[in-house]
C-alpha positions as CSV (number, residue, x, y, z in Angstrom):
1,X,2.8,-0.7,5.9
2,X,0.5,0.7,3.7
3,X,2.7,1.3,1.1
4,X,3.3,-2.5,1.0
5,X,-0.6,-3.1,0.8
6,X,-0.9,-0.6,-2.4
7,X,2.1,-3.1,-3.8
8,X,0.5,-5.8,-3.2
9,X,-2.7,-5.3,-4.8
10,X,-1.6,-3.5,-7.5
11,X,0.7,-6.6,-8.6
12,X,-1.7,-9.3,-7.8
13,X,-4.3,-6.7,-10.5
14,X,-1.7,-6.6,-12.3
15,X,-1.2,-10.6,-12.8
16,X,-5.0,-11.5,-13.1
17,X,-4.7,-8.9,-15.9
18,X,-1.8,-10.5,-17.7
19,X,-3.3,-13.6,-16.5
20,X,-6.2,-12.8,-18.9
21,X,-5.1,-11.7,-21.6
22,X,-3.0,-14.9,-21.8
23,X,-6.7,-16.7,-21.7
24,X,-7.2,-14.6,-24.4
25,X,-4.9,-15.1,-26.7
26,X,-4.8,-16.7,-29.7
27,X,-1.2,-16.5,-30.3
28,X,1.0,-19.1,-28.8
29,X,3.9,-17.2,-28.3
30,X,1.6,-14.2,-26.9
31,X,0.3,-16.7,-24.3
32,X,3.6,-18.0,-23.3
33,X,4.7,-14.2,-23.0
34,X,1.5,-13.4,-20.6
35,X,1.9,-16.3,-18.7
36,X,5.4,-15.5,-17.5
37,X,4.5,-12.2,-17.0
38,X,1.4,-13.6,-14.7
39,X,3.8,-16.0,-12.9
40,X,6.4,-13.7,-12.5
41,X,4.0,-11.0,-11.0
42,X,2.5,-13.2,-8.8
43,X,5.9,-14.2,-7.2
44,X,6.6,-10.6,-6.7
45,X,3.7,-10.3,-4.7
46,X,4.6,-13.0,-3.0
47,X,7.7,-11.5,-1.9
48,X,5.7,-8.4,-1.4
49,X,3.4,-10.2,1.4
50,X,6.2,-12.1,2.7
51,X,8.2,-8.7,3.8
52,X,5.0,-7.2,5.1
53,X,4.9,-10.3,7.2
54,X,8.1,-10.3,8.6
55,X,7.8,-6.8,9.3
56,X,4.8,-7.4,11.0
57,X,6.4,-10.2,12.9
58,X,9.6,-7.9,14.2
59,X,7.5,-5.3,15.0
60,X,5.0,-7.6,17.4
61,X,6.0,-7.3,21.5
């Protein structure tokens, strides 16, 4: 399980960063790039926290 929890966190740092840098930007096509990237990271940690759920859930008495 605590594998999971590493994943998670490190892909929900990982999408406030490219989250960021897509505030940053000045670049349109740099900003549509970093927002996918944001989006798409964000779903995988989703995913991520869904599984350890489950897991959780199966595991319960």
């Amino acid at each position: 399980m605590k594998d999971y929890q590493a994943q998670l966190e490190k892909l929900r740092k990982e999408a406030a960063e490219c989250a960021l840098i897509r505030d940053l930007a000045t670049d349109k096509a740099k900003r549509e790039t970093f927002d996918r990237l944001a989006n798409h990271l964000s779903l995988l940690a989703d995913q991520v926290e869904m599984a350890m759920l489950e897991r959780k859930g199966r595991s319960s008495p």
